[in-house]
C-alpha positions in Angstrom: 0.0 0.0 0.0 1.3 3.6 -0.3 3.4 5.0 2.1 1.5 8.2 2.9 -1.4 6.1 4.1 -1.5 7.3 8.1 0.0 10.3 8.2 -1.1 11.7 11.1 -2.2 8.8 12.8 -0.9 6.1 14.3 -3.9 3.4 14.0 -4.2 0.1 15.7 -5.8 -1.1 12.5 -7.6 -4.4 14.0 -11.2 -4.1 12.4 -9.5 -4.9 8.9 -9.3 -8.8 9.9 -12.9 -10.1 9.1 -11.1 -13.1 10.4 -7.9 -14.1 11.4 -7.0 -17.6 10.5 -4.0 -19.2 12.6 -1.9 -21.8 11.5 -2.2 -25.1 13.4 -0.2 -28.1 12.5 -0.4 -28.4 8.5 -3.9 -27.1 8.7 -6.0 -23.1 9.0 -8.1 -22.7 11.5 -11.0 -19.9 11.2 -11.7 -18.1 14.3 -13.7 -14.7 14.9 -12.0 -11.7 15.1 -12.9 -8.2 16.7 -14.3 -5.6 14.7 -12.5 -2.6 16.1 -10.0 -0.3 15.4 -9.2 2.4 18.3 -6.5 5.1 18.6 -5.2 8.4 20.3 -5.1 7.8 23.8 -5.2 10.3 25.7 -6.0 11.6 29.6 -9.4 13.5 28.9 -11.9 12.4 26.8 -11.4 13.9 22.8 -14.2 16.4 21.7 -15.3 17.0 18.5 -13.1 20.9 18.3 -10.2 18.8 19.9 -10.2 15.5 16.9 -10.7 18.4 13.8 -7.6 20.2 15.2 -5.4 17.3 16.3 -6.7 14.4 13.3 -8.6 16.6 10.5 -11.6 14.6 11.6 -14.5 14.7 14.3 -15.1 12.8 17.1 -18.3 12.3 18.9 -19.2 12.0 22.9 -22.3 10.0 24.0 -24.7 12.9 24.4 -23.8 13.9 19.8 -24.5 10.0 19.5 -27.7 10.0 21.3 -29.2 13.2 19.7 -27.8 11.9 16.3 -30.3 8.7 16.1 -33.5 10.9 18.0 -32.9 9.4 21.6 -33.3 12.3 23.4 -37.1 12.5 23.0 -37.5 8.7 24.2 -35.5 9.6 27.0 -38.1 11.7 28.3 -40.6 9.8 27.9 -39.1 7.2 30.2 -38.1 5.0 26.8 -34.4 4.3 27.5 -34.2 0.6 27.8 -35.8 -0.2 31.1 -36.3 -3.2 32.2 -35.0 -5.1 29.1 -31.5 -6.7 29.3 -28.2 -6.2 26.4 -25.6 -9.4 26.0 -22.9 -8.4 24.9 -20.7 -11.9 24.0 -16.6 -11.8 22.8 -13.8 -14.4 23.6 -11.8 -13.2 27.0 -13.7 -9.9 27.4 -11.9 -7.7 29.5 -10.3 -7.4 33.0 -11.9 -4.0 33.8 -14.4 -3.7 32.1 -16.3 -2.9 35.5 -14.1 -0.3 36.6 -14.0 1.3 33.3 -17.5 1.6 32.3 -18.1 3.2 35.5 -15.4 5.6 34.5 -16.7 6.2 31.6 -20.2 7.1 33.0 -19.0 9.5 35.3 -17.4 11.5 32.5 -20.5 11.7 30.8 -22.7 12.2 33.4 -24.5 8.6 32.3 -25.3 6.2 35.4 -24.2 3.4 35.7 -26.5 0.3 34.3 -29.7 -1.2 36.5 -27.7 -4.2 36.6 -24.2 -5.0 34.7 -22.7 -8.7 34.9 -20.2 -11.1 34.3 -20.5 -15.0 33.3 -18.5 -17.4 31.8 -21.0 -20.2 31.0 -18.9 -22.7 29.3 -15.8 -22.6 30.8 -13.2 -19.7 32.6 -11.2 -17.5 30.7 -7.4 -17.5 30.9 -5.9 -14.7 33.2 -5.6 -11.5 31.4 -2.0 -11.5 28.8 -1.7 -8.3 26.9 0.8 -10.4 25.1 -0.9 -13.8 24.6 -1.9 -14.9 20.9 0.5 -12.2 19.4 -2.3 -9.7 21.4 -5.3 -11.8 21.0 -6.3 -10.5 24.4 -5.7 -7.3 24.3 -7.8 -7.0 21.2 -10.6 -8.7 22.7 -10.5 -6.2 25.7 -10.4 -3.3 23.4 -13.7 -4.6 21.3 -15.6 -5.4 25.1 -15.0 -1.8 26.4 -16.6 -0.5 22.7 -19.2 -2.8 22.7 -20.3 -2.5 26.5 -19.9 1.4 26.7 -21.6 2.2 23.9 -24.2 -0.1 24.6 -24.9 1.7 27.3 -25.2 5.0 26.0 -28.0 4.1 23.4 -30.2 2.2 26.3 -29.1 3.6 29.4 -32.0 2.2 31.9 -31.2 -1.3 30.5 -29.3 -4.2 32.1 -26.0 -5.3 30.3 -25.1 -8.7 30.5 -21.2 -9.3 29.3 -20.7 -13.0 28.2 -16.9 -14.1 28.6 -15.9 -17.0 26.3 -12.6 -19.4 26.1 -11.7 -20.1 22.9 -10.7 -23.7 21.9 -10.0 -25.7 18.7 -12.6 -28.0 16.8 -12.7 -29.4 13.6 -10.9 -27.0 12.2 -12.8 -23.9 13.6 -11.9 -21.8 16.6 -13.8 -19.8 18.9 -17.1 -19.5 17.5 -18.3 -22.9 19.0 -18.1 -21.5 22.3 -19.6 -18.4 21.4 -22.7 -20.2 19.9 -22.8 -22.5 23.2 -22.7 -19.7 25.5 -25.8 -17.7 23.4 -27.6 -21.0 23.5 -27.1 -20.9 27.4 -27.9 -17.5 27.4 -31.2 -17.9 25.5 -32.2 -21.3 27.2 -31.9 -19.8 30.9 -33.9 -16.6 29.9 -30.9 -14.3 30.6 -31.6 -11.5 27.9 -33.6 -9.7 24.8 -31.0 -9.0 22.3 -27.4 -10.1 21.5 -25.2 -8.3 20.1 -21.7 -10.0 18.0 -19.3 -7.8 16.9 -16.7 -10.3 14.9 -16.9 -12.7 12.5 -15.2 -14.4 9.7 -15.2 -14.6 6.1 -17.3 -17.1 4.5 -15.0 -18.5 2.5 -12.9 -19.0 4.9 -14.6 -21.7 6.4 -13.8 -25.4 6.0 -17.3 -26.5 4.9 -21.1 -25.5 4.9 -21.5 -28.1 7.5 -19.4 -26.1 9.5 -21.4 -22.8 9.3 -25.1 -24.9 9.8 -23.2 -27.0 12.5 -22.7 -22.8 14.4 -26.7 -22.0 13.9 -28.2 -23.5 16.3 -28.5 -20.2 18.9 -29.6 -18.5 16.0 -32.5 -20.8 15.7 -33.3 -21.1 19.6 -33.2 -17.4 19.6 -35.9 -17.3 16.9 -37.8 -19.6 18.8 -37.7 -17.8 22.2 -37.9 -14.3 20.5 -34.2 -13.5 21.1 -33.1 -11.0 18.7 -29.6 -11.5 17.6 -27.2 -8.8 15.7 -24.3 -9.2 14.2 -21.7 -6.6 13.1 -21.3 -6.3 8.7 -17.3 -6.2 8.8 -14.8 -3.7 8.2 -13.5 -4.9 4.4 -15.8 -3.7 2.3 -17.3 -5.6 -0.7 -14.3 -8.6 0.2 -12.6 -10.4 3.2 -9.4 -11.6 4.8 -8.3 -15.5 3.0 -7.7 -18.1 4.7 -4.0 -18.1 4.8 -4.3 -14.7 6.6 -3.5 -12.7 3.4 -6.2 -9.5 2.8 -8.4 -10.5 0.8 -10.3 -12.1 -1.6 -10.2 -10.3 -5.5 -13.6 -10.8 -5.4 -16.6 -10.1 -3.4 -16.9 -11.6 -0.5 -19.3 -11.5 3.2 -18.5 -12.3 6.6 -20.4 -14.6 8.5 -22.7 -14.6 11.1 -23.6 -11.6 9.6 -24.3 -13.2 6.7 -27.0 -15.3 8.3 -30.6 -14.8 7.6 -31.5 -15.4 11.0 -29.6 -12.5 12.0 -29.7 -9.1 11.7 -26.5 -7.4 9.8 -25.5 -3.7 10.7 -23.5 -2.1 8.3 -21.1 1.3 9.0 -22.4 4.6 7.9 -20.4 7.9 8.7 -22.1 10.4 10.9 -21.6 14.3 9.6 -22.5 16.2 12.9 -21.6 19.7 14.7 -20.9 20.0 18.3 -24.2 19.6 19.6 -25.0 16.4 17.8 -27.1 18.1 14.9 -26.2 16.9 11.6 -24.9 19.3 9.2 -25.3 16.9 6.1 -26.9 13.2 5.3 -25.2 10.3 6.5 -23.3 8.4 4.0 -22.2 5.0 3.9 -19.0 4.4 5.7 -15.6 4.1 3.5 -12.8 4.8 5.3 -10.7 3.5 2.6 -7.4 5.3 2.0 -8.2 6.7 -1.4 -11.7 8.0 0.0 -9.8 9.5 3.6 -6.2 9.6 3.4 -5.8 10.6 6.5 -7.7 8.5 8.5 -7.8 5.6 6.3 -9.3 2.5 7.5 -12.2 -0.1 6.3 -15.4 0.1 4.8 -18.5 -1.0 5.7 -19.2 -5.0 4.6 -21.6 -5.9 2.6 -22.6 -7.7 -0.2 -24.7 -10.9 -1.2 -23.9 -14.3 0.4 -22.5 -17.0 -0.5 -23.8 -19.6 1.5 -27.7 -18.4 1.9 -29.8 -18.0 -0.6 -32.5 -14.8 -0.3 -34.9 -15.4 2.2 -38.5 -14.2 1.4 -38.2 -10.8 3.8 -35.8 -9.9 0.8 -37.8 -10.8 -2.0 -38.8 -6.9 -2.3 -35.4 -6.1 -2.8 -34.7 -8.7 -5.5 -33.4 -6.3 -8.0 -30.6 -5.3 -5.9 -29.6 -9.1 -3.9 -30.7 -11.4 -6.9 -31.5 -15.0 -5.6 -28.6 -14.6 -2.9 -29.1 -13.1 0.9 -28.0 -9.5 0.7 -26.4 -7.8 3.8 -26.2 -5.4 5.5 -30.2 -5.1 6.6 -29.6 -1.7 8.3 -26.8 0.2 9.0 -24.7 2.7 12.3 -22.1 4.9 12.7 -18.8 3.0 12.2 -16.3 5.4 10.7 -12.7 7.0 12.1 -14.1 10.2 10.7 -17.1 10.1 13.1 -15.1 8.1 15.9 -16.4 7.6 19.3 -14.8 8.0 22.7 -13.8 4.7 24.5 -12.2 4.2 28.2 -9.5 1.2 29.6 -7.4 1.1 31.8 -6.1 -2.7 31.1 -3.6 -0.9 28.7 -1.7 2.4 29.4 -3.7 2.9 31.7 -2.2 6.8 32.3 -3.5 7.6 29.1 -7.2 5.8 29.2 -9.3 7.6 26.4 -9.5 6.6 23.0 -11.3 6.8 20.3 -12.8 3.6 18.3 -14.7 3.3 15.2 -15.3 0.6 12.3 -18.8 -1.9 12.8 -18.0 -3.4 16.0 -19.7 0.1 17.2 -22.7 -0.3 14.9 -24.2 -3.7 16.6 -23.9 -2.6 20.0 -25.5 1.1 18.9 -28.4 -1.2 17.5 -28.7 -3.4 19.9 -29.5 -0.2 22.6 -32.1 0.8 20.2 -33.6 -3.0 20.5 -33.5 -3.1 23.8 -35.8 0.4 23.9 -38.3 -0.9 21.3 -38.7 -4.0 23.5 -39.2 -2.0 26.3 -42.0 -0.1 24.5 -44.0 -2.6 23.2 -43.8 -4.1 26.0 -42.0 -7.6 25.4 -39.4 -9.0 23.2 -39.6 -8.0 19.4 -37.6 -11.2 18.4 -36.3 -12.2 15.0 -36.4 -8.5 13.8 -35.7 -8.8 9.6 -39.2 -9.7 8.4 -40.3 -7.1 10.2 -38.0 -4.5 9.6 -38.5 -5.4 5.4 -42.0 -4.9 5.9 -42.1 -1.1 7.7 -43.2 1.3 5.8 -42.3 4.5 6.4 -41.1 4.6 9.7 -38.0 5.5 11.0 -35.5 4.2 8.3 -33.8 6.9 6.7 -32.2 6.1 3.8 -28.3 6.7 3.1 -27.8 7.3 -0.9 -24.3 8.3 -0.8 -21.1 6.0 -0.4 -19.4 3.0 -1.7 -18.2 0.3 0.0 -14.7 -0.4 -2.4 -12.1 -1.3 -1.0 -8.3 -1.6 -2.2 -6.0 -3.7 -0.5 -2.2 -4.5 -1.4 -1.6 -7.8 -3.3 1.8 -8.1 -4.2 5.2 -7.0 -3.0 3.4 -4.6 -0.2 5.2 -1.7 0.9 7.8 -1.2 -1.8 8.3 0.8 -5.3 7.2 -2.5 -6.8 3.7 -3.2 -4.7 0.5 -3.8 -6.7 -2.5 -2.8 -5.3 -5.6 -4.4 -6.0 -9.0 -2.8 -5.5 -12.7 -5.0 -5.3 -15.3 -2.4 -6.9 -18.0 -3.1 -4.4 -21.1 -1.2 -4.3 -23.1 2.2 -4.2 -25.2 3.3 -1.6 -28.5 4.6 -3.4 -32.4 5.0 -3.0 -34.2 2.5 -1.5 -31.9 -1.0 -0.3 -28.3 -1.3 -1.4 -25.3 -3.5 -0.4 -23.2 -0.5 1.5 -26.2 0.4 3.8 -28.9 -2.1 3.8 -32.4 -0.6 4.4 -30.4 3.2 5.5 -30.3 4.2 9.3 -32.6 5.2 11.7 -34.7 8.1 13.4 -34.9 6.1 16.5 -38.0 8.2 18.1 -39.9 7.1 14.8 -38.7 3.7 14.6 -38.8 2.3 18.1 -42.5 3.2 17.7 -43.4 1.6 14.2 -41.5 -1.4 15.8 -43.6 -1.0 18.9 -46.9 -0.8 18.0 -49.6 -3.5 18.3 -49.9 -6.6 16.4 -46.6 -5.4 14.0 -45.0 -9.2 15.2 -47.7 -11.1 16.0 -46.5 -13.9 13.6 -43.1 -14.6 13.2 -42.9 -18.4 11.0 -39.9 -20.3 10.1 -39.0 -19.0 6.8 -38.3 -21.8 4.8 -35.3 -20.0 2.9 -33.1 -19.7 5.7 -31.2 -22.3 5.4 -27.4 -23.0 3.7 -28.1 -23.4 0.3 -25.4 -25.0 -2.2 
């Protein structure tokens, strides 16, 4: 890649790995990996004046975030999440994740949660190694802190349940099997209403399709028990890390559990706001890609059709656009460096514990406290949520027409006069559904209450086209 990429930043750049695949033996082994990407620390938490002057870029505080996506008004009418319960579920998770999100809430003046805990449901976690797994660990703590914090912030009055998970070998896939044991234990014992992932791996990366239906069964149990589950788009674009650990695939290519119809996928956009939180243009869809931002050059927001599952019937409208494949994302959050968020640790540097994070491990969570308030105002769980949200009229989804979700990655001889770049074409975000933003974003004091009202999920049957097709 050129060598001006990051010039004023130094950039953890983790959300580029849709999914890092380790050598074992003579053989790959696809694991998830973390959505996020985080960077400046710093003592005090980064304004929006402060990120223009120091990065050429805003950044956003909680109270932006929640005026953004229309929160304020359903705060005040006692709508913030009450009684309704967030899991948040990553390998490891964090050591202080506690202590920090009650930092964090201090600075801005949030609360702390009803109720915020801790379980490890099939099996402990290793003691906390900043150095384990070339960083493994450290990466993982970084994608908690996003995903709990800003959690929060979008559903304040709701409960946060944090789901810690070992990560072991088997058949030739690592890590997600005891992600999809915990959720099943989550969902059997009643624990919570929505679950947000913010990982995954490229589907092409695994060994099999027996290997991806052999990892649905939460996603079916949570149908069953009206469990919605979320999963975050990826940060590649239009492609996706190989299975040799080599970025990426010439051509298109989805990460997975995204990908499944049985949950629902949240894209990036980028959020264009002023001090207050007003916008002062339309959100487009998220490309941090160095030949769109230069300065802050990152990912792009994943999406595209799939290649496992065909289109399920709450995407027969949008036909034109997904063909006879499923299409993701179905909606889309802020994800971008250029609209980055403020995140606290202190398991790292801990003299200098603000940061700021981006790429679409922040957009699940961000759904996922808008869930929780739509629960919480209908009055029980909404469930399964993509038939429904396919069949809203005009309600709350605002569409993003502006944005592509390219992406160029180095193929050959990287970093030198010699390096060939190569660049997947992706797609345009434009009117109606597209493959860079799904369905748009969302007016959340209008959508929470076309999701709310009476008899809107009433039924909610197996679709018959959900299933891996060949």
């Amino acid at each position: 890649m050129k060598e001006n990429h990051v010039p004023v930043l130094m950039f953890f750049v983790l959300a580029f790995i849709a999914s890092w695949v380790a050598p074992i033996g003579n053989h790959n082994v696809v694991r998830p990996r973390p959505f996020i990407s985080e960077f400046a620390a710093a003592e005090q938490p980064l304004d929006t004046g402060a990120c223009i002057q120091k990065f050429n870029a805003p950044c956003y505080q909680p109270r932006q975030i929640q005026r953004a996506y229309g929160l304020l008004s359903l705060f005040a009418r006692g709508l913030d999440g009450s009684g309704r319960t967030i899991v948040i579920v990553n390998p490891y998770g964090s050591p202080t994740i506690e202590h920090d999100l009650h930092e964090f809430d201090h600075a801005f003046a949030l609360g702390d949660p009803p109720s915020f805990k801790i379980i490890q449901p099939v099996g402990a976690v290793p003691p906390f190694d900043p150095d384990a797994a070339g960083g493994d660990e450290l990466v993982w703590a970084k994608e908690t802190t996003l995903d709990v914090e800003w959690a929060h912030v979008m559903a304040p009055g709701a409960n946060i349940l944090l789901v810690e998970t070992p990560v072991d070998e088997t058949e030739g896939v690592q890590g997600f099997p005891e992600i999809v044991q915990a959720e099943n234990y989550v969902i059997d014992h009643d624990l919570g209403d929505v679950i947000s992932q913010s990982f995954g791996a490229t589907e092409a990366t695994f060994p099999n399709r027996d290997a991806v239906l052999q990892l649905r069964s939460a996603f079916t149990n949570a149908r069953d028990h009206r469990v919605t589950v979320l999963a975050s788009s990826g940060d590649t674009g239009a492609t996706g890390f190989k299975s040799d650990q080599s970025c990426c695939y010439s051509n298109p290519a989805i990460v997975w559990p995204s990908s499944d119809p049985l949950v629902t996928s949240v894209g990036g956009t980028q959020l264009h706001l002023d001090g207050d939180g007003y916008r002062t243009a339309p959100d487009t869809g998220w490309n941090d890609a160095c030949e769109t931002s230069p300065t802050n050059c990152a990912g792009a927001s994943g999406g595209g059709p799939s290649a496992m599952f065909a289109r399920p019937s709450f995407q027969d409208a949008v036909e034109p656009i997904v063909g006879g494949r499923r299409g993701t994302p179905d909606l889309s959050m802020n994800s971008s460096f250029d609209s980055a968020v403020d995140i606290y640790y202190t398991f790292d540097k801990p003299e200098s514990p603000w940061h700021l994070a981006g790429a679409s491990s922040e957009s699940s969570p961000l759904f996922a406290g808008v869930v929780a308030i739509a629960d919480q105002a209908a009055g029980h769980r909404l469930g399964w949520l993509n038939p429904l949200l396919y069949g809203l009229p005009d309600a709350g989804v605002v569409d993003v027409i502006s944005g592509t979700n390219a992406f160029t990655y180095c193929s050959n001889e990287c970093g030198t006069a010699r390096e060939v770049d190569t660049t997947v074409p992706g797609y345009a975000a434009a009117p109606g559904y597209d493959l860079v933003s799904g369905l748009g974003t969302i007016d959340a004091a209008r959508f929470v209450q076309a999701l709310a009202r009476p008899n809107l999920d009433d039924n909610q049957p197996a679709d018959p086209r959900t299933s891996v097709s060949p």
